[in-house]
C-alpha positions in Angstrom: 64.6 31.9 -27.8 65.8 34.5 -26.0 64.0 37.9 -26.8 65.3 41.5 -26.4 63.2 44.6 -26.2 63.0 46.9 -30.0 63.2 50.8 -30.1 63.3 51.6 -33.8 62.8 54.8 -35.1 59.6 56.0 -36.5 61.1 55.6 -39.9 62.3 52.0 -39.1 59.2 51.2 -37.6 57.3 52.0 -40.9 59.8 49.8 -42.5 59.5 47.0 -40.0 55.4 47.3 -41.3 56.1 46.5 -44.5 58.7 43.8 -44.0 55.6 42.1 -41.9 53.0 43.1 -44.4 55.5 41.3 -47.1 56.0 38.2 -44.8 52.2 37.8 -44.1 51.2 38.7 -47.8 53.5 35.9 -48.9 52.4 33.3 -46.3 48.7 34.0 -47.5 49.0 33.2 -50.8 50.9 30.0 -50.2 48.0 29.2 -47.9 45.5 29.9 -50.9 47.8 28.2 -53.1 47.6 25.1 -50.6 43.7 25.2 -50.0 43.4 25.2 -54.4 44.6 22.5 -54.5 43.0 18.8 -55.5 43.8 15.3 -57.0 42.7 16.2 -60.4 44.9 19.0 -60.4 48.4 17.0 -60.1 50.8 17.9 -57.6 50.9 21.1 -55.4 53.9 23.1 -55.9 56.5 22.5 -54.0 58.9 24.9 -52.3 61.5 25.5 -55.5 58.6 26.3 -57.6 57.3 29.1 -55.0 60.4 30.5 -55.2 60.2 30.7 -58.8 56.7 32.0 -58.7 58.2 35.0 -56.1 60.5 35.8 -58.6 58.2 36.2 -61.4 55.6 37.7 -58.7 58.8 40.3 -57.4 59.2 41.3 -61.2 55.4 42.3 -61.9 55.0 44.2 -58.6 56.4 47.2 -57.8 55.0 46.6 -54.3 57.2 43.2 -53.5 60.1 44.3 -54.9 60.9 47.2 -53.0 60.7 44.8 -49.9 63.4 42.2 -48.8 63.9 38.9 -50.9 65.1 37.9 -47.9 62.4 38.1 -45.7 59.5 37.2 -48.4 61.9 33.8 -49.7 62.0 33.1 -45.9 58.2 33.3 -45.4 58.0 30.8 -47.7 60.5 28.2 -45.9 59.0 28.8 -42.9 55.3 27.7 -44.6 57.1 24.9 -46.5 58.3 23.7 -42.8 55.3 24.3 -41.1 53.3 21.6 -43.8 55.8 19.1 -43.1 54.7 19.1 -39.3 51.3 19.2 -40.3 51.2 15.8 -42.4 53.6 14.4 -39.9 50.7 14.5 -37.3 52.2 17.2 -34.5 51.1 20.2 -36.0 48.2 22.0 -37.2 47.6 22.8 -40.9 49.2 26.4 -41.9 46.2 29.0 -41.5 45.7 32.6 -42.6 47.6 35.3 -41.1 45.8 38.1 -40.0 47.5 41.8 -40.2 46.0 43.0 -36.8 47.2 39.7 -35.3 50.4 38.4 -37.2 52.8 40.9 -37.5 56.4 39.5 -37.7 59.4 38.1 -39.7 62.4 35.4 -39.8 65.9 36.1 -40.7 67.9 33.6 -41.0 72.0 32.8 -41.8 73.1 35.5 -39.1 75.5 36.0 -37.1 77.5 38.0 -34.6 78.5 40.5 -36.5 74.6 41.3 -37.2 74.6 42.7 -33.8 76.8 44.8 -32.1 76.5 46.6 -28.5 76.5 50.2 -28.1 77.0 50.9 -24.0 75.8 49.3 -21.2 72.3 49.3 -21.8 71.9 49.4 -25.6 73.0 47.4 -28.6 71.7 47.3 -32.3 71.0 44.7 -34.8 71.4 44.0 -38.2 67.7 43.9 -40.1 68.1 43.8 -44.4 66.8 46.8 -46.1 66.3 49.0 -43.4 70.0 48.9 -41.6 70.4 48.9 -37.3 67.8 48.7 -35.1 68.7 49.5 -31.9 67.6 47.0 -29.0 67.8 47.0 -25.4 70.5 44.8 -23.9 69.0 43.2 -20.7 71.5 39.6 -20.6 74.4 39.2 -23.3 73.1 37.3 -26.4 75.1 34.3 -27.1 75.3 32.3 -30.2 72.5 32.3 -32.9 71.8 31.3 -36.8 68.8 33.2 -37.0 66.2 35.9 -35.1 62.5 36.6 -35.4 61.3 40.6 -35.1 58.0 40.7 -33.8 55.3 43.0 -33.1 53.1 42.6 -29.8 49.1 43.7 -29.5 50.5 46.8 -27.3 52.8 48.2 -29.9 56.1 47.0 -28.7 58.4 45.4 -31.5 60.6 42.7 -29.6 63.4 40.4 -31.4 64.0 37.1 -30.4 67.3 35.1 -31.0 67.3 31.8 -32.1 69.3 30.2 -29.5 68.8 27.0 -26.6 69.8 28.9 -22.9 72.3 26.5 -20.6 69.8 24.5 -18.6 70.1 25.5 -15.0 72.3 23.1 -12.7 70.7 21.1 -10.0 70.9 21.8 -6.4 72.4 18.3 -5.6 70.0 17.9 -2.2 68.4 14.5 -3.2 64.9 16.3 -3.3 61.8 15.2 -5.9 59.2 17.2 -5.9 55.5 17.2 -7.7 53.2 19.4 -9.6 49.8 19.5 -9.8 48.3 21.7 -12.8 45.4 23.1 -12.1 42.5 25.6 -13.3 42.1 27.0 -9.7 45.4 27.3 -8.9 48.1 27.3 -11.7 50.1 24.8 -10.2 51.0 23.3 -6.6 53.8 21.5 -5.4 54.2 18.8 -3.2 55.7 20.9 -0.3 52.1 22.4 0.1 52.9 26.0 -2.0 50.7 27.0 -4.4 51.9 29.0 -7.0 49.4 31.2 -9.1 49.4 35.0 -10.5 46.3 37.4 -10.4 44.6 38.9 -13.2 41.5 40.3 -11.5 42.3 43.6 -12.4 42.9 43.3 -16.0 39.6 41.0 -16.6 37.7 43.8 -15.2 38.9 46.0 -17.5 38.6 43.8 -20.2 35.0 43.4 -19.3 34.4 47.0 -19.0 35.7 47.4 -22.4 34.1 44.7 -24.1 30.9 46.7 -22.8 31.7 49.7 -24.5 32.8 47.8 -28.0 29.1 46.3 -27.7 27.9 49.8 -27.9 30.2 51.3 -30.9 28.8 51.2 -34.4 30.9 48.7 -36.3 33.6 50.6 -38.2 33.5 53.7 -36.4 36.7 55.3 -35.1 35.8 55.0 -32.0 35.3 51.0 -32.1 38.6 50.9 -33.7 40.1 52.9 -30.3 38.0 50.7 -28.4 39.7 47.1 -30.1 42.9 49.1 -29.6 42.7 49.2 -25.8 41.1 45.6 -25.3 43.8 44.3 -27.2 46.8 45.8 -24.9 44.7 44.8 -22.3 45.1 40.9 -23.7 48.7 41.6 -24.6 49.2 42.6 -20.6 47.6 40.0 -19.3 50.0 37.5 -21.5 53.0 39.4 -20.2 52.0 38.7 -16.9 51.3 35.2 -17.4 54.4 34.6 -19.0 56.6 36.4 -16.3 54.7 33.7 -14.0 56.1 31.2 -15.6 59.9 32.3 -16.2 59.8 33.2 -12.9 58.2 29.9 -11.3 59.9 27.7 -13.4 63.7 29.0 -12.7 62.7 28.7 -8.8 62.0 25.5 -8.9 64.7 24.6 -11.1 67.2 25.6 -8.7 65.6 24.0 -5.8 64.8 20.2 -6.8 67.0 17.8 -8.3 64.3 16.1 -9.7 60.7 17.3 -10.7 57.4 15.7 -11.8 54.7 16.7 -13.9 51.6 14.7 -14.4 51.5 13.4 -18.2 48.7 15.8 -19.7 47.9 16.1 -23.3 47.2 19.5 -23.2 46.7 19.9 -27.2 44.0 16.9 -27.4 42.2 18.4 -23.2 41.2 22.0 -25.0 40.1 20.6 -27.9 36.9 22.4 -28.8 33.3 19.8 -28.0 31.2 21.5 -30.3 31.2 18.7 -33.4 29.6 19.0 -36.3 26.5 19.7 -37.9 25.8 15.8 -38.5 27.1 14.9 -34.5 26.6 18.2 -32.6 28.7 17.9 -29.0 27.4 17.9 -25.8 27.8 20.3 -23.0 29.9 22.4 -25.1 29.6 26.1 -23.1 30.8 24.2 -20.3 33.7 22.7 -22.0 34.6 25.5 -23.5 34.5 27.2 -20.2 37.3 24.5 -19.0 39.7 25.1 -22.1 39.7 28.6 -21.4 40.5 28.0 -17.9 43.3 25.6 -18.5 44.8 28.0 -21.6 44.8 30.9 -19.4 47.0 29.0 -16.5 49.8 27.9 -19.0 50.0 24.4 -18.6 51.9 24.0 -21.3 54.1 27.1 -21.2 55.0 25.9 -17.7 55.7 22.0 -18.6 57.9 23.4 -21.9 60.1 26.1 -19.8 60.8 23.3 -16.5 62.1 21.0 -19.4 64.3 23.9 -20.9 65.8 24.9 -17.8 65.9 21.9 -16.0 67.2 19.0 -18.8 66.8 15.8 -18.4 65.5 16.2 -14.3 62.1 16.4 -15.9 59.4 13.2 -15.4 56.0 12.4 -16.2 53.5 10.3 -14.3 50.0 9.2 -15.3 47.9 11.8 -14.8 45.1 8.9 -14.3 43.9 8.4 -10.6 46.3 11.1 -9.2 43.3 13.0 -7.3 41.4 10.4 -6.5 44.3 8.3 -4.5 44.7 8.7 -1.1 48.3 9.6 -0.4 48.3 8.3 3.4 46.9 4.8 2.6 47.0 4.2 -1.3 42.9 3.3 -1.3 41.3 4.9 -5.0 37.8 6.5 -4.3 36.6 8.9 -6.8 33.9 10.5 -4.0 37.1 11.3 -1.7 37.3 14.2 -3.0 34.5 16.4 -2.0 35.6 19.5 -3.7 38.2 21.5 -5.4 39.9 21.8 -2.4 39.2 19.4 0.2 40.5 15.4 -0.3 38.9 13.2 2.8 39.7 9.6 2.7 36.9 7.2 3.6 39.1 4.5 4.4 42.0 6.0 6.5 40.1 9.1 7.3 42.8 11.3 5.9 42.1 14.5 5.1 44.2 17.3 3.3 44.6 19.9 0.5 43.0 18.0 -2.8 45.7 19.3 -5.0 48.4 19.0 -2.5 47.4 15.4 -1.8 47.5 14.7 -6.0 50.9 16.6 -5.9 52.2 14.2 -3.3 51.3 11.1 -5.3 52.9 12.5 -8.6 55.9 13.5 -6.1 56.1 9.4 -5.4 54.6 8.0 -8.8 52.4 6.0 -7.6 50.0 6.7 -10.3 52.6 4.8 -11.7 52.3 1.7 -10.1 48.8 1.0 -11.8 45.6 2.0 -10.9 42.6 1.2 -8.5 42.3 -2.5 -7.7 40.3 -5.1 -9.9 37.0 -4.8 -9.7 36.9 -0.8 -8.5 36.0 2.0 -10.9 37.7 2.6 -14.3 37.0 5.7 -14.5 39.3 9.1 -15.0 39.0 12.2 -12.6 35.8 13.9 -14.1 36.6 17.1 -15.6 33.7 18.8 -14.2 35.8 18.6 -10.5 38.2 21.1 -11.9 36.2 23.7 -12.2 34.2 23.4 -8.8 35.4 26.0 -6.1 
């Protein structure tokens, strides 16, 4: 996707609302639609009949049908898609759409001639109903079948073309290198750098905020100012985060020929502990303490982008034993590493950077080659390690 800055009037942006407000109003009721449903009742409707029940909906409501059939008949595809990945196991189920919170549409079967470029710096796009939208042209947009207009927590409407970049050539020097994800520092390579973007400002804000919202009287106009300014204070954070990554990811795309991650299942490490009422979890502020952590680094932003922009020089190692293997001599030992930071082999004496040491064995896969010897200790890296400083 390749997303492009929106500047639409105050009369488009009222109609860029209610294209979202469509989209999201559709989307809900297919989700209540879904949740309705049981064996007794016989088969959930499938996509043709939703159409046919917009239709009929369009007809009775003045409301819907002044909006795009466009945009509402794509909500629909894009719920009818987003079931599929759910009973095929690699997605979640669809969920509500909240107005604060979800505020965007798909248009789909476009073209080039939906967009056109003004000057140098400006170019406008084709949205139904509501005519061209001007845009921001930062890098040439190339070819696309569809584009998705969105609305950020700050206000800003972007619009993102559907289209696969060209994957950045390799350098052609011979050189692997490895990555270490971490919670302390978002990732470190092999060559000793660590790479990792501060946010001390913003949380401090944020706190500060969240201080005052604690004091507001719940729906007051002053809370509502209040949620405004915690939320663009969320939004920026993400912004910086995500230039981190762009920004990271093309560096050391251009640099090595060949780069490896350590095979994380990010999904199934920040799933929540808590349980259930019949099997309660166990230390679950701490764990939810350590999703947050690894959430706010990126881990899988950053995996997802090195793949896009370098294809096919992308490989995974074990993530099992990586920081506990001593890069010098081989020898597994869980207590060599004494903290976040410092690694000390017992056996060679060794010492270095913990996560520069793990990055050095992902680097040479030898998490690869199996892991401690017979009779040593089957256990993974504790998760409590990540978090100690």
């Amino acid at each position: 996707m390749t997303r492009y800055r929106m500047y639409p009037s105050p009369t488009q942006h009222f109609d860029l609302l209610v294209h979202c407000a469509h989209a999201r109003f559709v989307w809900n009721l297919a989700v209540e639609q879904q949740s309705f449903w049981a064996a007794w009742r016989g088969p959930v409707p499938g996509n043709a009949e939703r159409f046919r029940q917009l239709t009929e909906a369009r007809a009775a409501s003045d409301w819907l049908r002044a909006g795009s059939v466009t945009v509402q008949q794509q909500a629909l595809r894009d719920f009818d898609q987003a079931l599929r990945y759910f009973f095929n196991g690699t997605h979640r189920r669809p969920t509500w759409r909240k107005k604060h919170l979800h505020n965007g549409f798909r248009i789909v079967n476009t073209g080039a001639d939906d967009v056109r470029r003004l000057n140098r710096r400006w170019a406008e796009v084709k949205v139904p109903k509501i005519g061209w939208v001007r845009f921001r042209w930062t890098r040439s947009v190339g070819e696309f079948k569809s584009y998705r207009v969105t609305l950020d927590r700050r206000g800003r409407w972007h619009i993102a073309f559907a289209q696969v970049p060209d994957p950045i050539p390799a350098p052609g020097t011979g050189e692997v290198v490895g990555i270490d994800r971490g919670v302390v520092h978002a990732a470190t390579l092999s060559t000793g750098e660590h790479l990792d973007f501060d946010t001390d400002d913003l949380d401090r804000r944020i706190r500060a905020e969240q201080r005052r919202l604690a004091r507001r009287k719940r729906g007051s106009g002053r809370r509502g100012r209040v949620k405004d300014r915690i939320a663009r204070l969320h939004a920026a954070r993400a912004d910086r985060r995500k230039d981190f990554v762009e920004k990271s990811t093309t560096d050391i795309a251009r640099r090595f020929d060949v780069i490896r991650l350590e095979d994380l299942a990010t999904a199934r490490m920040t799933r929540s502990a808590k349980g259930t009422v019949e099997n309660p979890g166990s230390n679950v502020r701490a764990k939810a303490g350590l999703n947050r952590a690894i959430l706010d680094k990126g881990w899988g932003m950053f995996a997802q982008r090195l793949e896009h922009k370098a294809k096919g020089r992308v490989e995974y190692v074990p993530a099992a034993y990586t920081s506990q293997r001593c890069y010098a001599c081989g020898t597994v030992d869980r207590e060599a590493r004494e903290s976040q930071a410092v690694f000390r082999c017992r056996a060679c004496g060794h010492s270095a950077n913990a996560d520069v040491n793990a990055a050095l064995n992902i680097a040479a896969g030898h998490a690869a080659r199996g892991g401690p010897p017979l009779g040593g200790p089957l256990n993974r890296e504790p998760q409590r390690d990540l978090l100690r400083v």
